[in-house]
MDAnalysis code that builds the backbone (N, CA, C; Angstrom):
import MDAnalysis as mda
import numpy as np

u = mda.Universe.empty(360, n_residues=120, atom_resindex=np.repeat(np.arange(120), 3), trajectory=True)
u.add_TopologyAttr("name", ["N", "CA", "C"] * 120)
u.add_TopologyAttr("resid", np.arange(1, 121))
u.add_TopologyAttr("resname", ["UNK", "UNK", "UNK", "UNK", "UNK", "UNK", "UNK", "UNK", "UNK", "UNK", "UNK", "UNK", "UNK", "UNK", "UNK", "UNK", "UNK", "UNK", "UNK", "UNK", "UNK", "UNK", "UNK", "UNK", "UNK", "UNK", "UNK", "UNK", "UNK", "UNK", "UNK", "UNK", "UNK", "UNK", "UNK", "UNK", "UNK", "UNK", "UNK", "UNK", "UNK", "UNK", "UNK", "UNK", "UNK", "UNK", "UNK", "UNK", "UNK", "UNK", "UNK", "UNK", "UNK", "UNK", "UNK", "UNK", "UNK", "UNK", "UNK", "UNK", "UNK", "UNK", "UNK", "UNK", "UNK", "UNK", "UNK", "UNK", "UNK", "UNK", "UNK", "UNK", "UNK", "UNK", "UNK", "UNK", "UNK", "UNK", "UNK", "UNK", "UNK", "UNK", "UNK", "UNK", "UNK", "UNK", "UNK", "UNK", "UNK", "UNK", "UNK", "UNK", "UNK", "UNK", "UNK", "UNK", "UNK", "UNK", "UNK", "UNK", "UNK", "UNK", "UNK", "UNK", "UNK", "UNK", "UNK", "UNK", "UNK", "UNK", "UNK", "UNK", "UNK", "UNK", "UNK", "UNK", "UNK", "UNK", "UNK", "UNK"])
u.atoms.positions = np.array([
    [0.817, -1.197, 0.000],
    [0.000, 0.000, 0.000],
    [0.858, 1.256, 0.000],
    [1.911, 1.365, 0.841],
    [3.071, 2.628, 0.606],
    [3.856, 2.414, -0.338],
    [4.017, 3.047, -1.254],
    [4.865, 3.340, -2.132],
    [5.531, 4.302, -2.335],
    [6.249, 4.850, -3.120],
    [7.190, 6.281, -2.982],
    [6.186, 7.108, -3.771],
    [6.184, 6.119, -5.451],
    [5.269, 7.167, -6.373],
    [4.030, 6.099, -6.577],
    [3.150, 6.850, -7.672],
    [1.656, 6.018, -7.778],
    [1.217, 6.951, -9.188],
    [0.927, 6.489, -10.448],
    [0.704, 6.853, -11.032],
    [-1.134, 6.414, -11.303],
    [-1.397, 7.844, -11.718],
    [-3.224, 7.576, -10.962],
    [-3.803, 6.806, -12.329],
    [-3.852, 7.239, -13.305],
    [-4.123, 6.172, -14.487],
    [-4.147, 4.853, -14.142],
    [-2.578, 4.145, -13.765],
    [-2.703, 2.831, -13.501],
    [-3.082, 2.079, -12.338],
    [-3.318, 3.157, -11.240],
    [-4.531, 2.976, -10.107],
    [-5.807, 2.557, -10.745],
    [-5.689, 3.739, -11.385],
    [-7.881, 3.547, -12.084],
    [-8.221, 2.204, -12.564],
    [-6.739, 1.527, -13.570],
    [-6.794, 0.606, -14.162],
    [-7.142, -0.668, -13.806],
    [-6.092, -0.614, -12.733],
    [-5.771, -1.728, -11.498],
    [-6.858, -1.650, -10.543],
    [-7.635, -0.663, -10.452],
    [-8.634, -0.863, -9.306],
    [-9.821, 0.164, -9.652],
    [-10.230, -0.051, -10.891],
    [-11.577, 0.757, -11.699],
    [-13.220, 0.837, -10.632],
    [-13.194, 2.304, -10.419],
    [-15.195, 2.196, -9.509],
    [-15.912, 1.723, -10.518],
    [-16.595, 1.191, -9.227],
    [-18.114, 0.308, -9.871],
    [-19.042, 1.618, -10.911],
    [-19.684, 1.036, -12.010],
    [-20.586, 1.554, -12.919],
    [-21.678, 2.799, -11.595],
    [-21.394, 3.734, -12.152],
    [-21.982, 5.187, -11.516],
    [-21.898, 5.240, -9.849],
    [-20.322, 4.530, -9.850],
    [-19.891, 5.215, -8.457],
    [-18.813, 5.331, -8.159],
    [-18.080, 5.552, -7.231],
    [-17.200, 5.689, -6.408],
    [-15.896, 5.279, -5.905],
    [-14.803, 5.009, -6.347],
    [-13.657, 4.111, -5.835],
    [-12.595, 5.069, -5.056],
    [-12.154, 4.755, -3.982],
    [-11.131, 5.271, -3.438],
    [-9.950, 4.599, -3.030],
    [-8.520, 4.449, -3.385],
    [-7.439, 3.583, -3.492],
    [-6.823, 3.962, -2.928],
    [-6.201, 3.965, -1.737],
    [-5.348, 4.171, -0.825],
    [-3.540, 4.152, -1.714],
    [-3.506, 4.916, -1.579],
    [-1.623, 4.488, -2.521],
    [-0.505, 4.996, -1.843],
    [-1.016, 5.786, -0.265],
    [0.172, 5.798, 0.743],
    [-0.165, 5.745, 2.094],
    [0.287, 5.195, 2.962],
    [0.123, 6.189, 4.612],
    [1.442, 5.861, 5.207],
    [1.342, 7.241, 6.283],
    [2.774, 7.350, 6.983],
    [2.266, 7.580, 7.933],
    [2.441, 8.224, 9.188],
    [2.316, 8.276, 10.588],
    [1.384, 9.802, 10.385],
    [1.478, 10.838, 9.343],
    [1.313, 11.772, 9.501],
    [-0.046, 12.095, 8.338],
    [0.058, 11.226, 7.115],
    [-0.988, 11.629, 6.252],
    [-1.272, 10.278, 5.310],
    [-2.062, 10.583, 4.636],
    [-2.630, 9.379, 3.761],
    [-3.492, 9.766, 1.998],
    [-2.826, 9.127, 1.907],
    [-3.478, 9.244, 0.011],
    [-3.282, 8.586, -1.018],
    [-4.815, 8.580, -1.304],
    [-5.299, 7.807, -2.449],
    [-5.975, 8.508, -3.352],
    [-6.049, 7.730, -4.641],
    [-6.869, 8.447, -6.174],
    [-8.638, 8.003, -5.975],
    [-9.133, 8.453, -6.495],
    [-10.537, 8.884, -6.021],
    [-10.634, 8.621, -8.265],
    [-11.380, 7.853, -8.500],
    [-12.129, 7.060, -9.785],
    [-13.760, 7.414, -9.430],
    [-13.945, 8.122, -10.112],
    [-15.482, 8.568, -10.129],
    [-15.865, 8.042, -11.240],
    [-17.152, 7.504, -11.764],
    [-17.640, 6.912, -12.903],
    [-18.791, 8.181, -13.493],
    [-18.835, 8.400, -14.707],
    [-19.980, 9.114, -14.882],
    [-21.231, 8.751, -14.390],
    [-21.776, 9.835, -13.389],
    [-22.506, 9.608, -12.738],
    [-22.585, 9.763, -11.215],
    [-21.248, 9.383, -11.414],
    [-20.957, 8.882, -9.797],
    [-20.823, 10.033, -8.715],
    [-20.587, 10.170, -7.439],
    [-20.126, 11.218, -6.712],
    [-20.530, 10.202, -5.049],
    [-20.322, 11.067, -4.140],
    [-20.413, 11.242, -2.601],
    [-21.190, 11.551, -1.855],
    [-22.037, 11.489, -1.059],
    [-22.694, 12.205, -0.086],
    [-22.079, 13.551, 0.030],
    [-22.781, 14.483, 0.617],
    [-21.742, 15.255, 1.588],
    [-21.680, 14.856, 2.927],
    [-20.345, 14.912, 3.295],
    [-19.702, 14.835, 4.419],
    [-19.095, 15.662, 4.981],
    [-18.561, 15.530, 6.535],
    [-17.191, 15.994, 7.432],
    [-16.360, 14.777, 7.829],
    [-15.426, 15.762, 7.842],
    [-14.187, 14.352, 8.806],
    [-14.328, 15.756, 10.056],
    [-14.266, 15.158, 11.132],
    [-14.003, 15.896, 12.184],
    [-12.599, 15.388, 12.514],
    [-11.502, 15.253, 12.287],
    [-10.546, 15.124, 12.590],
    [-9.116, 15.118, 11.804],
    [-9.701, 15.661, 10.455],
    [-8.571, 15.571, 9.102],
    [-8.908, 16.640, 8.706],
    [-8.007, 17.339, 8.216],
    [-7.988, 18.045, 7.144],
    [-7.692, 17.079, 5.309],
    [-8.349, 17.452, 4.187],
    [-8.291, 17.040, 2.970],
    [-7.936, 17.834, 2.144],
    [-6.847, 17.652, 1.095],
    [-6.775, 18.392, 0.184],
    [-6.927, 17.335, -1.269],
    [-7.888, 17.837, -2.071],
    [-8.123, 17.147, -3.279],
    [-7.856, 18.019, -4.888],
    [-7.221, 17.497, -5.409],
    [-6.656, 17.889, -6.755],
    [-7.381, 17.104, -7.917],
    [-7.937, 17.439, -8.897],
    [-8.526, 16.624, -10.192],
    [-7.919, 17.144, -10.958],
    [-7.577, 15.576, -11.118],
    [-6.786, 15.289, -12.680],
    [-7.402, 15.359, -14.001],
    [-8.264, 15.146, -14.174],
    [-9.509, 14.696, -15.492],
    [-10.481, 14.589, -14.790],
    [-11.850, 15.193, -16.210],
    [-13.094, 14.976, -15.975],
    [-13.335, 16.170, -15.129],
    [-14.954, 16.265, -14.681],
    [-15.174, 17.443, -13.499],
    [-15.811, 16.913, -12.823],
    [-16.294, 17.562, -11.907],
    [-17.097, 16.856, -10.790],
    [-17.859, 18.305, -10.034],
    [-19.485, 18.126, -9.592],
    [-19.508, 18.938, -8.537],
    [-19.757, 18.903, -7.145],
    [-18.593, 19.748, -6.803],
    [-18.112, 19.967, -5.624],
    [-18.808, 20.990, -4.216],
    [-19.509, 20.186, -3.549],
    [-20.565, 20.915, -2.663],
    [-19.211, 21.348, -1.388],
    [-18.939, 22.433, -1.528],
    [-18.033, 22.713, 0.043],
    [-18.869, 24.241, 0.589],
    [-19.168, 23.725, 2.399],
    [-19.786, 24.434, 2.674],
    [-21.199, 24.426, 2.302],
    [-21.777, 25.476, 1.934],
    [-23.503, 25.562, 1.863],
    [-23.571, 25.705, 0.635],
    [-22.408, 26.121, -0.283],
    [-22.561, 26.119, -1.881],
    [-21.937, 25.239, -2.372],
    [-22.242, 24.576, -4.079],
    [-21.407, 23.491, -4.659],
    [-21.257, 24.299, -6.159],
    [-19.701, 23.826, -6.249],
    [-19.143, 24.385, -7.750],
    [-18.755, 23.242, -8.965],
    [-18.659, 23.672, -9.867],
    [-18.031, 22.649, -10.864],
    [-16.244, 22.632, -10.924],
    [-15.700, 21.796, -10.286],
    [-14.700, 21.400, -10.181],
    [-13.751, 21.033, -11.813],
    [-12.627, 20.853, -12.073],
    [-11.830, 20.549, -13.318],
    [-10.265, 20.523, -13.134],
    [-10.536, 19.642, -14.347],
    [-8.555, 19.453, -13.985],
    [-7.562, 20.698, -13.475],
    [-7.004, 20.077, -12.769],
    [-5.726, 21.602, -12.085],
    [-6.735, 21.862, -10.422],
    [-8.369, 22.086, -10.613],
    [-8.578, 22.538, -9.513],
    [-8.127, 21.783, -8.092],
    [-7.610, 22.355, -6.982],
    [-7.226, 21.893, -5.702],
    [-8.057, 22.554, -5.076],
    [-8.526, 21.235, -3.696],
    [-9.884, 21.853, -2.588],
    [-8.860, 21.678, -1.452],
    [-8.492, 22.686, -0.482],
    [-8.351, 21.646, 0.512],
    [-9.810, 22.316, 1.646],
    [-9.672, 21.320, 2.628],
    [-10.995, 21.324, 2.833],
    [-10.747, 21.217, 4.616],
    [-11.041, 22.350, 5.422],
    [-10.866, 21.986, 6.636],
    [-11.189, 21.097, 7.283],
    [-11.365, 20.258, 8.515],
    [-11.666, 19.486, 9.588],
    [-12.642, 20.028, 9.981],
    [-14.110, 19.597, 9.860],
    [-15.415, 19.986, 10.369],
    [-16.241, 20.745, 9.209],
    [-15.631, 20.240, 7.958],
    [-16.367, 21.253, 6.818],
    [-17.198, 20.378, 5.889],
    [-18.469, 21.016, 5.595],
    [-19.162, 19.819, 4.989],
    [-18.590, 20.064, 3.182],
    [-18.286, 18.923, 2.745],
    [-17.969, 18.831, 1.349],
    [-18.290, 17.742, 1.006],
    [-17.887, 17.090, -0.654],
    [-17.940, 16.548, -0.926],
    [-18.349, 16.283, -2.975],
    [-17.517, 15.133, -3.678],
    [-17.453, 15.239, -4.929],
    [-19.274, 14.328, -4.911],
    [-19.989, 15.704, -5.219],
    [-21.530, 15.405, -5.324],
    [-21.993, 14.606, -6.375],
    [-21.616, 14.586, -7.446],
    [-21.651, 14.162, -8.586],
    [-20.895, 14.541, -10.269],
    [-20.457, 13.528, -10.936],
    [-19.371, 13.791, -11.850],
    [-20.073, 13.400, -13.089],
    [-20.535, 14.483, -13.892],
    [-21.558, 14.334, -15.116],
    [-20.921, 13.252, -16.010],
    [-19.446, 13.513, -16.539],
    [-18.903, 12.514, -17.297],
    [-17.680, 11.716, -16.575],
    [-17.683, 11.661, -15.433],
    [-16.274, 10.928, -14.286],
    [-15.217, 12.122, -14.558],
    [-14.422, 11.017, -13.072],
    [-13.385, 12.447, -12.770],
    [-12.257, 11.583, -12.064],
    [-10.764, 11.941, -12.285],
    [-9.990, 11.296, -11.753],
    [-9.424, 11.979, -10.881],
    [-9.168, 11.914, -9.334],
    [-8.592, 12.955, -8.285],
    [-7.921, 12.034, -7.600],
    [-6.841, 13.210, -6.777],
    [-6.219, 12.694, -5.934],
    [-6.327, 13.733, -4.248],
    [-6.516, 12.394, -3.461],
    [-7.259, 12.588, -2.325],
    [-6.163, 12.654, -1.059],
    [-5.771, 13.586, -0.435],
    [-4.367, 13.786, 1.047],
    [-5.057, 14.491, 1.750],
    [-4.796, 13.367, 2.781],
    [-5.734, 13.555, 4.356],
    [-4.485, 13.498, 5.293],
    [-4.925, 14.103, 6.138],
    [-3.682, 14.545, 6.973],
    [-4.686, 14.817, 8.777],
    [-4.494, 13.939, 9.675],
    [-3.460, 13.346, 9.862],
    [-3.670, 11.938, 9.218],
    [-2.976, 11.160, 9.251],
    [-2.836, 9.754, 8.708],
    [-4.721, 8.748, 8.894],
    [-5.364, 8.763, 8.358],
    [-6.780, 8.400, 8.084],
    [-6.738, 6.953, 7.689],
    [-7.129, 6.128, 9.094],
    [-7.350, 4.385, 9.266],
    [-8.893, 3.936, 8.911],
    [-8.198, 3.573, 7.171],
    [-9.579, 2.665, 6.681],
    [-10.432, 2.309, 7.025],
    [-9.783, 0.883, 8.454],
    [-10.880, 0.061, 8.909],
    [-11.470, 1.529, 10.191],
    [-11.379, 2.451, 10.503],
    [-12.529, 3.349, 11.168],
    [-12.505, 4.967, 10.820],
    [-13.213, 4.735, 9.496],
    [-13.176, 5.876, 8.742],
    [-13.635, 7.417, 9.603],
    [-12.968, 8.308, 9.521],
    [-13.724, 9.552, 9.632],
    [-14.610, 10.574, 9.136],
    [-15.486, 9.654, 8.679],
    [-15.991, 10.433, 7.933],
    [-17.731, 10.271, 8.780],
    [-18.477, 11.600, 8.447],
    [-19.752, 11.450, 9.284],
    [-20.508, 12.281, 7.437],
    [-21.675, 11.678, 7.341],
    [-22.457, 11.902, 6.536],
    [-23.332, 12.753, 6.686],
    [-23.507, 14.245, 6.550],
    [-24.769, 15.007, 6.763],
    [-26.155, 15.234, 6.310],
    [-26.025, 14.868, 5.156],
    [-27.488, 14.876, 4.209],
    [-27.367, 13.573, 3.765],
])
């Protein structure tokens, strides 16, 4: 699961989301942060959520997605970076034609007891 580098293409490849949803691939953790590529399918997207205990910063590579942070949601695109405080509701709402991102949570974010709380 740690590696040095991770090229997100052959993430998607190697570990493609299900038809109009969601995949998230873990491709590092260290003591301090954690990140994985985020495979959205057209269609697909997230609840909105908080982590009460991470901060997130998310970058898209391809595709768009919209992005509910806070009480408003925008259309997201390649180059855009979110980072997203600890206690903030966000989330990739839905991705008209899919979207490939990369997802760094900080502090280090344990799979088996996710932080994440669902608001709507």
């Amino acid at each position: 699961m740690t590696r040095p580098t991770a090229h997100a293409h052959q993430v998607r490849a190697e570990h493609p989301a299900p038809d109009a949803g969601l995949l998230l691939t873990w491709v590092q953790h260290t003591e301090r942060s954690s990140t994985g590529i985020v495979d959205i399918k057209p269609g697909g997207g997230l609840a909105p959520h908080i982590h009460e205990t991470h901060d997130e910063i998310i970058t898209v590579l391809e595709g768009s997605v919209e992005f509910r942070f806070g009480d408003g949601t925008f259309l997201a695109g390649p180059g855009d970076v979110m980072a997203v405080p600890a206690g903030t509701v966000h989330g990739p709402v839905h991705s008209p034609d899919g979207c490939l991102m990369v997802s760094v949570f900080c502090p280090w974010f344990d799979p088996e007891n996710p932080d994440r709380v669902f608001v709507e």
